[in-house]
C-alpha positions as CSV (number, residue, x, y, z in Angstrom):
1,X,-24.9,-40.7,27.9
2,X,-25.0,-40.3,24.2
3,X,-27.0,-42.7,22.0
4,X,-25.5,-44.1,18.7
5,X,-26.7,-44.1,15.2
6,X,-27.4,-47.2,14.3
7,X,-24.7,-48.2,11.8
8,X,-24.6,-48.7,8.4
9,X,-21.1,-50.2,7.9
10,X,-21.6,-53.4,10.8
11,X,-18.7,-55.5,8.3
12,X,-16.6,-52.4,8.5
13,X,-17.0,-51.4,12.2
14,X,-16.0,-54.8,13.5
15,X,-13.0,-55.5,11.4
16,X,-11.9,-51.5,12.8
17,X,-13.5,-52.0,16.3
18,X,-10.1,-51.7,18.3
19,X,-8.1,-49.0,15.8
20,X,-7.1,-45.7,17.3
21,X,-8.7,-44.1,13.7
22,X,-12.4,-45.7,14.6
23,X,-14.7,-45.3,11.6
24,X,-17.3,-42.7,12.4
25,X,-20.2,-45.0,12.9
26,X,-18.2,-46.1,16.3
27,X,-18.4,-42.1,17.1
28,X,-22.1,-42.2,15.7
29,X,-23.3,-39.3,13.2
30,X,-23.8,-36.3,14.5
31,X,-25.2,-33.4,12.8
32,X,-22.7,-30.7,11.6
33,X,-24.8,-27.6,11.9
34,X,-26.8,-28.6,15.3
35,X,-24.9,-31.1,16.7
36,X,-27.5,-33.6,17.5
37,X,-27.1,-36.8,16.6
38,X,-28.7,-38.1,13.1
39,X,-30.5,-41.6,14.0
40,X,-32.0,-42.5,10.8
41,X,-30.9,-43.0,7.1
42,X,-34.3,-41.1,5.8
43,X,-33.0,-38.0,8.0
44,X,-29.5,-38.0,6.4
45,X,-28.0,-35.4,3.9
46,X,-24.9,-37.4,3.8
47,X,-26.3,-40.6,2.7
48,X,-29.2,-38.1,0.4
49,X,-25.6,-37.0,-1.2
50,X,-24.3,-40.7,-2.1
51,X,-27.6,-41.6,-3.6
52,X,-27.8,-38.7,-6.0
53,X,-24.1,-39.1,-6.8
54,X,-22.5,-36.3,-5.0
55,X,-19.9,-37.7,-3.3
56,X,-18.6,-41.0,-3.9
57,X,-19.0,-44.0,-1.4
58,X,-15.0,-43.4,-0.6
59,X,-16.0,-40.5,0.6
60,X,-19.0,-41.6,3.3
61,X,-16.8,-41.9,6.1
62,X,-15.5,-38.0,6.0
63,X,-17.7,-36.2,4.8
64,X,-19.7,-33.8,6.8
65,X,-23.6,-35.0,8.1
66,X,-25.9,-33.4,8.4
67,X,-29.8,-33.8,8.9
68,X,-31.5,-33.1,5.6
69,X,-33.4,-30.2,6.9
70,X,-30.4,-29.0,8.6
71,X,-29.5,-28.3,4.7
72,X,-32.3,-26.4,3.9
73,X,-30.7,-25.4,0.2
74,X,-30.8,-29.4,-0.7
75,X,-34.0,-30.0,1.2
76,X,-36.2,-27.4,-0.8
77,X,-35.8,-29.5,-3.6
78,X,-37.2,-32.5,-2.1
79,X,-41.1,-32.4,-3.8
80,X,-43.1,-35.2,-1.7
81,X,-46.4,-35.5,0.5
82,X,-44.7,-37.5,3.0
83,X,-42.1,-34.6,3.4
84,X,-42.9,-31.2,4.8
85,X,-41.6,-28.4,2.2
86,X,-38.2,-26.3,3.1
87,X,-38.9,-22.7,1.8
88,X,-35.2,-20.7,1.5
89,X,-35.8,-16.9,1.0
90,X,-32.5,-15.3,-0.2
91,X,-30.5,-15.9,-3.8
92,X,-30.6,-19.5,-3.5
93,X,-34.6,-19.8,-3.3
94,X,-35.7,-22.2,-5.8
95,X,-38.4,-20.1,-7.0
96,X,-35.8,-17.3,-8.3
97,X,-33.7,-20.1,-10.4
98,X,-34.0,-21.4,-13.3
99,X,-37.5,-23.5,-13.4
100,X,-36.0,-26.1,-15.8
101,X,-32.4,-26.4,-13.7
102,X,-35.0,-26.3,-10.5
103,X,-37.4,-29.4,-12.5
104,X,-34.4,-31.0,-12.6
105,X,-33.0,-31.0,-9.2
106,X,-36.1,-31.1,-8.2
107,X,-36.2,-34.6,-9.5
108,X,-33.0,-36.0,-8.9
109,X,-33.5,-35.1,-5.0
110,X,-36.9,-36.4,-4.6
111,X,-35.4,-39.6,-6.4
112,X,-32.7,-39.9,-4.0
113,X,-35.2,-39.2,-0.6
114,X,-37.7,-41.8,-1.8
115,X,-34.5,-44.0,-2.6
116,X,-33.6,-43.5,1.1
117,X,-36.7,-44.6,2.4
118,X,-36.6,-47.9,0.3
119,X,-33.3,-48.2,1.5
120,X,-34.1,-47.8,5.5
121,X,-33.7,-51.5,7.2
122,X,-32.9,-52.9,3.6
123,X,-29.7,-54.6,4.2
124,X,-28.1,-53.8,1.1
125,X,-24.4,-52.9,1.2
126,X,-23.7,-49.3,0.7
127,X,-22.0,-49.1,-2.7
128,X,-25.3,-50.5,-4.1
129,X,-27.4,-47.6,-2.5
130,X,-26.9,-44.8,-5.0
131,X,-29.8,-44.6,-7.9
132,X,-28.8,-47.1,-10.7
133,X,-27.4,-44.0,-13.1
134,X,-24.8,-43.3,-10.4
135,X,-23.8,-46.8,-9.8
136,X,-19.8,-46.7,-9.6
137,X,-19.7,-50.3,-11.5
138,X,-22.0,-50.7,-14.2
139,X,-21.9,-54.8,-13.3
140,X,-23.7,-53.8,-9.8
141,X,-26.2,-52.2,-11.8
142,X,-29.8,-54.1,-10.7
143,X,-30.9,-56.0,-14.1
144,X,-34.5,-55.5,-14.9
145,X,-37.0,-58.3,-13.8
146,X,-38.3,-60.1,-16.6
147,X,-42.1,-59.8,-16.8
């Protein structure tokens, strides 16, 4: 028997529990390229692409997943101890780009990982997980704390 994901849309699931078109947190999440099942939001490329503001909430329930080392082209940007580095050999290494176009993805994807770890067992809704400059609606944007 196959295990779940644990689900990220619960309010969503249960209101689409019993439609023919279940949402594909019912199906669970299971990797693209190797087919095994992605358990946890830290692991995910698909939730890695909603933080950094590639694809739009609208969008979360189909699109592809993926495990984020499963997408080694993303993943060799992410520039963390905690994560063991991806090294791509071919025309899409890092190391023959552009070093300021690779700073800067460098930094947006590292963002959006670390976001993903804060974000594992948080209980926020999904449309406030991407980082605060791709926030679809500037009024869910987090205020800063007064000090």
């Amino acid at each position: 028997m196959m295990e779940l994901a644990i689900c990220h849309f619960p309010s969503f699931c249960q209101l689409n529990r019993n439609r023919p078109n279940m949402a594909k947190c019912d199906q669970g999440y299971l990797c693209e390229v190797c087919g095994v099942d992605v358990p946890e939001i830290t692991d995910s490329d698909l939730y890695l692409r909603l933080v950094i503001g590639e694809i739009s909430t609208r969008q979360l329930m189909t699109a592809p997943e993926r495990h984020i080392r499963c997408n080694p082209i993303q993943a060799q940007f992410i520039v963390d101890p905690q994560f063991e580095p991806v090294v791509v050999t071919g025309p899409l290494d890092k190391r023959l780009l552009d070093p300021v176009d690779v700073q800067r993805r460098e930094t947006l994807v590292t963002r959006g990982w670390l976001r993903l770890k804060e974000l594992a067992g948080s209980g926020l809704p999904f449309n406030e997980y991407p980082l605060p400059e791709f926030l679809p609606d500037p009024a869910a944007r987090p205020k800063p704390r007064p000090e």
